[in-house]
Backbone as CSV, one residue per row, in Angstrom:
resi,resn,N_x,N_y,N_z,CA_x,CA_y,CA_z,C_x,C_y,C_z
1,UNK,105.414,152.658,24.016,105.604,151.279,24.400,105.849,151.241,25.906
2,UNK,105.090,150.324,26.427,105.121,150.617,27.925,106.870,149.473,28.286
3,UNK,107.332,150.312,29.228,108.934,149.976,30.191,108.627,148.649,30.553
4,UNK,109.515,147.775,30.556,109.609,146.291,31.668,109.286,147.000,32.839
5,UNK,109.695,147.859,33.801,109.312,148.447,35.407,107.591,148.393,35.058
6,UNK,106.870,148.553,34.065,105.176,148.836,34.485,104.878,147.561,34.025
7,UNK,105.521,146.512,32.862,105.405,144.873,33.335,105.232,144.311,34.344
8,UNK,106.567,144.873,35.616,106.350,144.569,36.768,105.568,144.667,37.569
9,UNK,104.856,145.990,37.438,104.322,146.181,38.377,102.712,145.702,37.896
10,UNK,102.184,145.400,36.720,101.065,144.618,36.350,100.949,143.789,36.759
11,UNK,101.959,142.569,36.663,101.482,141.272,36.849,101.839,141.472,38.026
12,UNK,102.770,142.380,39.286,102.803,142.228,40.500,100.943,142.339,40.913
13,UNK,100.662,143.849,40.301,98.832,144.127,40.139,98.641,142.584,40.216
14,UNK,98.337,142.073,39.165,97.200,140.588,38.992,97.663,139.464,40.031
15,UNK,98.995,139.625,39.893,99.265,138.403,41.421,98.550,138.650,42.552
16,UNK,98.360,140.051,43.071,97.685,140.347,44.172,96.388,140.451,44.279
17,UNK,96.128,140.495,42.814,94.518,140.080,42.836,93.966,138.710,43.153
18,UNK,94.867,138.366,42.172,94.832,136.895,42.212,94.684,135.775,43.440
19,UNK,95.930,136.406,44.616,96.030,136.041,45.959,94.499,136.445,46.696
20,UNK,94.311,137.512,46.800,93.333,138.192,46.892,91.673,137.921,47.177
21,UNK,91.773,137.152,45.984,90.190,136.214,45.342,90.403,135.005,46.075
22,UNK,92.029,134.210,45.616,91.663,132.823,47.045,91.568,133.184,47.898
23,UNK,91.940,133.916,48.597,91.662,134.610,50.258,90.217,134.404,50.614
24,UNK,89.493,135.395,49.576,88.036,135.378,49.676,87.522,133.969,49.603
25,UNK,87.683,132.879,49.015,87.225,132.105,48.165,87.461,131.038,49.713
26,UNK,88.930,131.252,50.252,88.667,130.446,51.364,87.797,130.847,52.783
27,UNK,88.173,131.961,52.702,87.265,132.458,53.937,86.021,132.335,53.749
28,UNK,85.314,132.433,52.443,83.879,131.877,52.566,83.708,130.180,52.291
29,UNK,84.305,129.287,52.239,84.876,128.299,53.079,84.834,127.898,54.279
30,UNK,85.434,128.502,54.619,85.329,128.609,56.071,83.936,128.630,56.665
31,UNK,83.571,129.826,56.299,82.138,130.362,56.388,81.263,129.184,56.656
32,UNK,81.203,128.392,55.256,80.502,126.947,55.363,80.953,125.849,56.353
33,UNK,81.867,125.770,56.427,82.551,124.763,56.881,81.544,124.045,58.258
34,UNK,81.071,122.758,58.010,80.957,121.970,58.907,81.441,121.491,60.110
35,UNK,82.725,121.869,59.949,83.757,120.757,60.838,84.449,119.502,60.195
36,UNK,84.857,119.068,60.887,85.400,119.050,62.098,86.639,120.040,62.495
37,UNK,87.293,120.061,63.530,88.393,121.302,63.984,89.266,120.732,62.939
38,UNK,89.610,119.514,62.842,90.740,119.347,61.619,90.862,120.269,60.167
39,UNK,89.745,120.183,59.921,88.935,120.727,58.287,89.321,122.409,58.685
40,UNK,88.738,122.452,59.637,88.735,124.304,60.096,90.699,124.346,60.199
41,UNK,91.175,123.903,60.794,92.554,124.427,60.474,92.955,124.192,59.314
42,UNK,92.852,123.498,58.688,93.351,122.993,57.252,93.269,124.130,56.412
43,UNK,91.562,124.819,56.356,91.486,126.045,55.683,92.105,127.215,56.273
44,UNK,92.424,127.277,57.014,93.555,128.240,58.133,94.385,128.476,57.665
45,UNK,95.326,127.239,57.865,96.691,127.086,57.356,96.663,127.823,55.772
46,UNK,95.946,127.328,54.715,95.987,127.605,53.238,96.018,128.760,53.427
47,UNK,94.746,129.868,54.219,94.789,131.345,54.648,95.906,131.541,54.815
48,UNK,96.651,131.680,55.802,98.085,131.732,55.970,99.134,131.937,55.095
49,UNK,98.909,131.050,53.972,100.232,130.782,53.427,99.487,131.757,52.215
50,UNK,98.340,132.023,51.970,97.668,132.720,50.969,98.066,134.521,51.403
51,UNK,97.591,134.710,52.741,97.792,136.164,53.155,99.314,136.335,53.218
52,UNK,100.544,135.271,53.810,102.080,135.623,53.506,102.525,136.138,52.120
53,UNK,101.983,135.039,51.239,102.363,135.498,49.676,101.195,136.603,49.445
54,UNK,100.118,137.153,49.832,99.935,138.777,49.594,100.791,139.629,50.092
55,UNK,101.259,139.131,51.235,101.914,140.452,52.198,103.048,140.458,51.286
56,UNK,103.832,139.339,50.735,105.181,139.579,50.003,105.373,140.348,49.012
57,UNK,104.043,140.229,47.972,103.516,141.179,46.795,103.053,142.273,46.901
58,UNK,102.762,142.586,48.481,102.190,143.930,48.352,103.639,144.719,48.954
59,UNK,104.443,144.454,49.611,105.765,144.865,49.731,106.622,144.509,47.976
60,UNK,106.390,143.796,47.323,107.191,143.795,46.279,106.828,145.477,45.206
61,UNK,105.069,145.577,45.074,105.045,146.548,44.604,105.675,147.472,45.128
62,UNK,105.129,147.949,46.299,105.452,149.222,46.782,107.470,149.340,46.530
63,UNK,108.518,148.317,46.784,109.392,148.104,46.533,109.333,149.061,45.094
64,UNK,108.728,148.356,44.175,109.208,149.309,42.736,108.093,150.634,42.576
65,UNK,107.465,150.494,43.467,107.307,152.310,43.227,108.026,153.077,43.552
66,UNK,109.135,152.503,44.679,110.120,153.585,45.275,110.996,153.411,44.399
67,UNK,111.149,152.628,43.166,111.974,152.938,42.206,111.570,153.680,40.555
68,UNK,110.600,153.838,40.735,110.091,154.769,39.617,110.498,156.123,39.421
69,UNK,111.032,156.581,38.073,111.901,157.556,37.876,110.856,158.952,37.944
70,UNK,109.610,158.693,37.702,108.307,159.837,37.697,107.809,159.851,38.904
71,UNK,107.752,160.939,39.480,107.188,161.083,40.344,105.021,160.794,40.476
72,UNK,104.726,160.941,39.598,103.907,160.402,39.000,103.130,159.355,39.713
73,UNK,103.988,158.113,38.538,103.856,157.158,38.491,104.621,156.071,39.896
74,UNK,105.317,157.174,40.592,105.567,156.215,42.177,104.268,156.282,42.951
75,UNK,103.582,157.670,42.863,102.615,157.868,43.615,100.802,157.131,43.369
76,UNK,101.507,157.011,41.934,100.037,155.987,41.629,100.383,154.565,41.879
77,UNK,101.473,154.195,41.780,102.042,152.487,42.539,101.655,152.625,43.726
78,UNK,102.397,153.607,44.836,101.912,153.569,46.527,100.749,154.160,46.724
79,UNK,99.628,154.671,45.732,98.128,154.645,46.147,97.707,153.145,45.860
80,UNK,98.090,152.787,44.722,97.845,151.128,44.873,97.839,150.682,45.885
81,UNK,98.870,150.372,46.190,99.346,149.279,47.269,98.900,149.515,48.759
82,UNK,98.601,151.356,48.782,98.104,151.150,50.202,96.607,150.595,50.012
83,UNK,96.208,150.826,48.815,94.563,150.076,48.597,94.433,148.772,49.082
84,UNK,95.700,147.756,48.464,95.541,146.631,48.787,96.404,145.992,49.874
85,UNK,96.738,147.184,50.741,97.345,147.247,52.456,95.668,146.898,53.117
86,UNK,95.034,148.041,52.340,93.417,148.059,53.084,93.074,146.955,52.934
87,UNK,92.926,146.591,51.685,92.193,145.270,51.317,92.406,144.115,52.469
88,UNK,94.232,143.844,52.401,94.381,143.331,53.022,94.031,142.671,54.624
89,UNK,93.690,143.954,55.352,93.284,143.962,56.299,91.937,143.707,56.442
90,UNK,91.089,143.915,55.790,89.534,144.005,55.654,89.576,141.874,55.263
91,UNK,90.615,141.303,54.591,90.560,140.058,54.614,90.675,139.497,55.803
92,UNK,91.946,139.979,56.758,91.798,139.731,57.761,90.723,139.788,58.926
93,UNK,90.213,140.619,58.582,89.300,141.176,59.849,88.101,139.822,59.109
94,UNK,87.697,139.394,57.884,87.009,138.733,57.103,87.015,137.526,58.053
95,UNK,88.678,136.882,58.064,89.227,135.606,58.406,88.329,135.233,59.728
96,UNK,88.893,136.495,60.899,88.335,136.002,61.828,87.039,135.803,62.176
97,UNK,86.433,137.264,61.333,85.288,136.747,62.164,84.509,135.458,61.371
98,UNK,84.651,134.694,60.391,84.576,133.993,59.738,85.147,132.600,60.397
99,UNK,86.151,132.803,60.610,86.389,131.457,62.233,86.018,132.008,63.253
100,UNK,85.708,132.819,63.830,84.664,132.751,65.371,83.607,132.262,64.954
101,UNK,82.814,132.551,63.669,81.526,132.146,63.370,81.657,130.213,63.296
102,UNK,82.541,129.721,62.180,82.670,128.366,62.204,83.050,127.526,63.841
103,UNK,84.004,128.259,65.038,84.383,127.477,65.807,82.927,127.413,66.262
104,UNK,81.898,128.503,66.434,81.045,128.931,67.341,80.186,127.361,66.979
105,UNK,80.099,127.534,65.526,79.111,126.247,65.078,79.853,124.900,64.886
106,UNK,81.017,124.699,65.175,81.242,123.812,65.434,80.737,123.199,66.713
107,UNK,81.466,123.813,68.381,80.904,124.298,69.326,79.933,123.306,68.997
108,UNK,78.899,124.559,68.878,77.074,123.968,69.455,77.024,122.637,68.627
109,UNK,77.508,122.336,67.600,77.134,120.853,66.750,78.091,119.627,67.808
110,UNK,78.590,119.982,68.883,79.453,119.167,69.375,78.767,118.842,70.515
111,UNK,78.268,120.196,71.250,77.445,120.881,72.491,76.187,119.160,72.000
112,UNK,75.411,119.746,70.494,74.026,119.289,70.571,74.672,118.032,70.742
113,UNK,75.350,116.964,70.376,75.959,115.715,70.002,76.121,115.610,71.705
114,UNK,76.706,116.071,72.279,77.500,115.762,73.615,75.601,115.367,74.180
115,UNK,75.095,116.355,74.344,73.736,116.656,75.162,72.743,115.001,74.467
116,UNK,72.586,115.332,73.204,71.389,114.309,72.852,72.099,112.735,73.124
117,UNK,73.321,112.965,72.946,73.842,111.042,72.677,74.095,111.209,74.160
118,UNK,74.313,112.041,74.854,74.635,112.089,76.506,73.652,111.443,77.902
119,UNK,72.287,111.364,77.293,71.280,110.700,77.926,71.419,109.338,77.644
120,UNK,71.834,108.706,76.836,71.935,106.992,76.878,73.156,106.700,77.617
121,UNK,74.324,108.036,77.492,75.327,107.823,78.309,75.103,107.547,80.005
122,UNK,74.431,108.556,79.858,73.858,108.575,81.645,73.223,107.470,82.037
123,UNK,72.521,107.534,81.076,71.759,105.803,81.531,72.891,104.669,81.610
124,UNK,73.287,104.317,80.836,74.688,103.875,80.483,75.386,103.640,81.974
125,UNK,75.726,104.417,82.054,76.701,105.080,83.437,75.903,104.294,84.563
126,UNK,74.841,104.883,84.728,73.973,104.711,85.964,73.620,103.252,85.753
127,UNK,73.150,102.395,84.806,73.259,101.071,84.716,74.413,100.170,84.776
128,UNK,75.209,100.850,84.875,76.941,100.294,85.170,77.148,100.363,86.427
129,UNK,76.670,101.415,87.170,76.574,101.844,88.493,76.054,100.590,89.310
130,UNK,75.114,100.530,89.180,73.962,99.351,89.360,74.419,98.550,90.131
131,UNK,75.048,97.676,88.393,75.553,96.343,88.419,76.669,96.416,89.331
132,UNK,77.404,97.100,89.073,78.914,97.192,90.150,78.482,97.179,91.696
133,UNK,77.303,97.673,91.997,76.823,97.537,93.883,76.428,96.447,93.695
134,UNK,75.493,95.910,92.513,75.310,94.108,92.859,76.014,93.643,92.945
135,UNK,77.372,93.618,91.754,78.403,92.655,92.000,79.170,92.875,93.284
136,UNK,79.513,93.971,93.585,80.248,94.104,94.774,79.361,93.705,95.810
137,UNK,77.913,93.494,96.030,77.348,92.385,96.774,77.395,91.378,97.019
138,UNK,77.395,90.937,96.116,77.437,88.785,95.726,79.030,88.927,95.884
139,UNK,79.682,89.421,96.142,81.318,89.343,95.893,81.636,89.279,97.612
140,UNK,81.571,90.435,98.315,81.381,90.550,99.506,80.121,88.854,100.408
141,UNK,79.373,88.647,99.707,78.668,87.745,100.327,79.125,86.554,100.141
142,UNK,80.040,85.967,99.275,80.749,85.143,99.117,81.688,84.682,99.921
143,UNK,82.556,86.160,99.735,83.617,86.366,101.101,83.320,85.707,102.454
144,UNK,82.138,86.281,102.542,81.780,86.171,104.073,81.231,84.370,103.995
145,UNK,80.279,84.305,103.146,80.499,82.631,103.480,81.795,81.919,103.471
146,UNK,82.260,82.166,102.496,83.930,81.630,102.151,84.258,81.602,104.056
147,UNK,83.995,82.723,104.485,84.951,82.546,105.469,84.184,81.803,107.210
148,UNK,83.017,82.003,106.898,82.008,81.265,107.522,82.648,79.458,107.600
149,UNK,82.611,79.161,106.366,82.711,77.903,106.070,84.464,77.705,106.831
150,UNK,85.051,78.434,106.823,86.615,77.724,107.224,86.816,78.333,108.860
151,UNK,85.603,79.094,109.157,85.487,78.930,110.375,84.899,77.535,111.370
152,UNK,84.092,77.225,110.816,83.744,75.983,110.736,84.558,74.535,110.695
153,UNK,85.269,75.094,109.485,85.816,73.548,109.096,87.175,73.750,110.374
154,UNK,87.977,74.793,110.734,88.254,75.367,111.863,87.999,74.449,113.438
155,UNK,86.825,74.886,112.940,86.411,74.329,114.825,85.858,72.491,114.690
156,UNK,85.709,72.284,113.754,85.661,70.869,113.560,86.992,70.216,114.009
157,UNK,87.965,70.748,113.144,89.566,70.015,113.335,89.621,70.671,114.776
158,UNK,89.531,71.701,115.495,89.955,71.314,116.763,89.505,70.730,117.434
159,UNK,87.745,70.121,117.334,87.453,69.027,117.880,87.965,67.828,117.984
160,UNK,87.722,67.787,116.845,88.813,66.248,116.371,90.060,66.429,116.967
161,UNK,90.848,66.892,116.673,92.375,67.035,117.428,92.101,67.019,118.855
162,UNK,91.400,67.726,119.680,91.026,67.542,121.024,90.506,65.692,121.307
163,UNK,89.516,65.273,120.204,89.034,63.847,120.933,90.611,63.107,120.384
164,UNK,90.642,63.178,119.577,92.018,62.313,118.945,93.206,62.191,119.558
165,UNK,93.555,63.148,119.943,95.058,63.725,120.613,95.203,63.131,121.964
166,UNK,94.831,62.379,122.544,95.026,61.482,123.895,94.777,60.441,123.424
167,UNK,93.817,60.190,122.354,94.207,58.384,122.046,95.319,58.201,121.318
168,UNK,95.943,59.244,120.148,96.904,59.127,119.378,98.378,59.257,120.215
169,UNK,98.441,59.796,121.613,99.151,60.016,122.190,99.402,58.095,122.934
170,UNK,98.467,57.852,123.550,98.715,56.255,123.777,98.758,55.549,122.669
171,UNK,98.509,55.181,121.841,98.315,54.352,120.857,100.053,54.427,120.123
172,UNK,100.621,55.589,120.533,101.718,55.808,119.531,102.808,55.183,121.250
173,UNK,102.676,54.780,122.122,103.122,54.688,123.227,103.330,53.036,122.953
174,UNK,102.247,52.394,122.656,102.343,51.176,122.565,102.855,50.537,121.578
175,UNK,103.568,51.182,120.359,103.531,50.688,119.046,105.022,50.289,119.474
176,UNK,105.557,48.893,118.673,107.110,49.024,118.891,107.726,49.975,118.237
177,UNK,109.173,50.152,118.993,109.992,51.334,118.254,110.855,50.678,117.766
178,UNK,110.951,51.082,116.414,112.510,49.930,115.876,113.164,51.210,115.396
179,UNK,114.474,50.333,115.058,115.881,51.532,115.108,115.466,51.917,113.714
180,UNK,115.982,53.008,112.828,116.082,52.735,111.907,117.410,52.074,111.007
181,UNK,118.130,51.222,111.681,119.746,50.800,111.426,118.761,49.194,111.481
182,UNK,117.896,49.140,112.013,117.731,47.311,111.749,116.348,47.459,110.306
183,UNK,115.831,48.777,110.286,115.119,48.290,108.837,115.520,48.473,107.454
184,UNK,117.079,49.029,107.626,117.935,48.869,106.816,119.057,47.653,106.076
185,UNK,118.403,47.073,107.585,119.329,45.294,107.431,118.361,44.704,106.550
186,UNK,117.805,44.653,105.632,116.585,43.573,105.281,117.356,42.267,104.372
C-alpha cells in the first residue's frame, strides 16, 4: 500500500504538470496574439502567476524528497524535480522568445498603420499648413487696413480741429457768460 509521503509527492507530480501545460497553452497564445500591448501583458501577467505557482511546487517536491526515509526514493523525487527545474526553464526561454516574436509583430502592425494612414495625415497637416498662411494673410491684411483707415479718420479730425479751432475759439468769446448761481434762481 503506497505511504501518504508518495500521495504527496503524486499529486505534487500532476500539479506541476498541470501548471506546466497552462504555461504552454499560454505561451502559444502569446505566439498568436494580435495585439494590442494591453492583450500581450494580460497573457504575461497569467505567465507569471502560472510560472510562481510552478516554482512553488517544484520547491515543494524537492522539499519532500529531502524527507524520504529511502535513499532510493529521495533520489528518484530530486531526479524529478531537477527534470522539471529543466522544464521549467526551457518554458521560460519559450516565454520570451514568444514575446519578442509578438512585440516584434505588434511593432510592424503599428509601423504598417502609422505609415499607410500617415499619408492622409501628411496631407492633412500640409493642408492645415496652407490654410493657416492664408488665414494669417487676410488677418494681417485686415490689420493693416484697420489701421490705414484710423490713420485717416486721424488726419481728417486734425483737419477739422485745425479749421474749427479759431472759429470755436471766437464764437465761444461772444456767447454770454452767466453765473451758474443765477441759473439756479429759476
Amino acid at each position: 500500500m503506497a505511504s501518504s509521503q508518495d500521495v504527496h509527492v503524486r499529486i505534487c507530480g500532476q500539479e506541476i504538470i498541470k501548471y506546466d501545460l497552462e504555461i504552454k497553452a499560454l505561451i502559444q497564445d502569446i505566439r498568436e496574439c494580435p495585439g494590442p500591448q494591453s492583450v500581450l501583458m494580460d497573457f504575461n501577467s497569467k505567465v507569471k502567476e502560472k510560472l510562481n505557482q510552478l516554482r512553488l511546487r517544484i520547491q515543494n517536491m524537492e522539499q519532500m524528497a529531502k524527507e524520504q526515509d529511502r535513499e532510493t526514493d529521495k533520489q528518484a523525487i530530486l531526479s524529478e524535480t531537477e527534470s522539471h527545474r529543466r522544464q521549467n526553464l526551457s518554458n521560460q526561454t519559450a516565454w520570451r522568445k514568444a514575446n519578442l516574436a509578438c512585440k516584434l509583430s505588434i511593432d510592424n502592425l503599428e509601423k504598417d498603420q502609422l505609415l499607410n494612414g500617415g499619408d492622409s495625415t501628411v496631407r492633412q497637416r500640409k493642408a492645415t499648413k496652407e490654410s493657416l498662411v492664408q488665414t494669417s494673410g487676410d488677418i494681417t491684411e485686415s490689420l493693416m487696413s484697420i489701421s490705414r483707415m484710423m490713420a485717416q479718420s486721424v488726419s481728417q479730425s486734425e483737419e477739422t480741429i485745425g479749421t474749427l479751432g479759431p472759429r470755436m475759439a471766437e464764437e465761444l468769446q461772444h456767447l454770454p457768460r452767466t453765473n451758474a448761481a443765477d441759473s439756479n434762481t429759476g
